[in-house]
N, C-alpha and C positions, 0 to 999 in steps of 0.2 A: 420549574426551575431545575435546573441538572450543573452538574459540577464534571471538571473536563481535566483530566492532569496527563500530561504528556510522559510516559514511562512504558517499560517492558512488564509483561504481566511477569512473565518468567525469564530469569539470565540465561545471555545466550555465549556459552564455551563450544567452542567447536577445537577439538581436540585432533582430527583426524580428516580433514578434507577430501572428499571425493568427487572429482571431477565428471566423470562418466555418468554416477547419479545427479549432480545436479545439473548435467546436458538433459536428462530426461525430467525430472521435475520440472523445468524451467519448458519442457515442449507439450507438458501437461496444462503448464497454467497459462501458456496463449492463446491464441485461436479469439474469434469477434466472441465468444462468450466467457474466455479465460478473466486471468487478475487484472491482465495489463489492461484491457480493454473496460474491465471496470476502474481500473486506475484513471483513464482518460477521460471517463465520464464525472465520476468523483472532482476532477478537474475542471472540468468545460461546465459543471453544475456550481460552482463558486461563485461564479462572475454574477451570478442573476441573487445570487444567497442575501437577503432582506439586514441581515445584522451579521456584523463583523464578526462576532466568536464563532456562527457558523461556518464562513469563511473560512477559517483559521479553521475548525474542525476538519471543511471539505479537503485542504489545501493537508493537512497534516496525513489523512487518510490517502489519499490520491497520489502523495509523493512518499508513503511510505514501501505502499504497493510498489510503485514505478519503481523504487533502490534493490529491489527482489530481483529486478529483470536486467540493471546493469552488469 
């Protein structure tokens, strides 16, 4: 049995936006082995998931990734 709560481990302030870094962060975590593309798998693995709260786990994981990359 495992318990599942949807929150931030740690608060996120961002006080000072940098662009330029996060042009390069964001070309570090793609590529066919980066986040997004675990993002898509975490996704495309839902549909087959035996019980619903997995579901809802793969779906929470998979689209949190993906909001990194809009």
């Amino acid at each position: 049995m495992w318990n599942y709560e949807k929150k931030l481990q740690y608060p996120v302030n961002i006080k000072n936006p940098n662009p330029k870094l996060a042009k390069f962060i964001i070309s570090q975590l793609g590529g066919p082995d980066g986040e997004l593309a675990a993002s898509m798998r975490y996704l495309n693995q839902r549909y087959t998931a035996p019980y619903g709260e997995i579901k809802g786990l793969l779906t929470d994981i998979g689209v949190s990734v993906s909001v990194l990359h809009l």
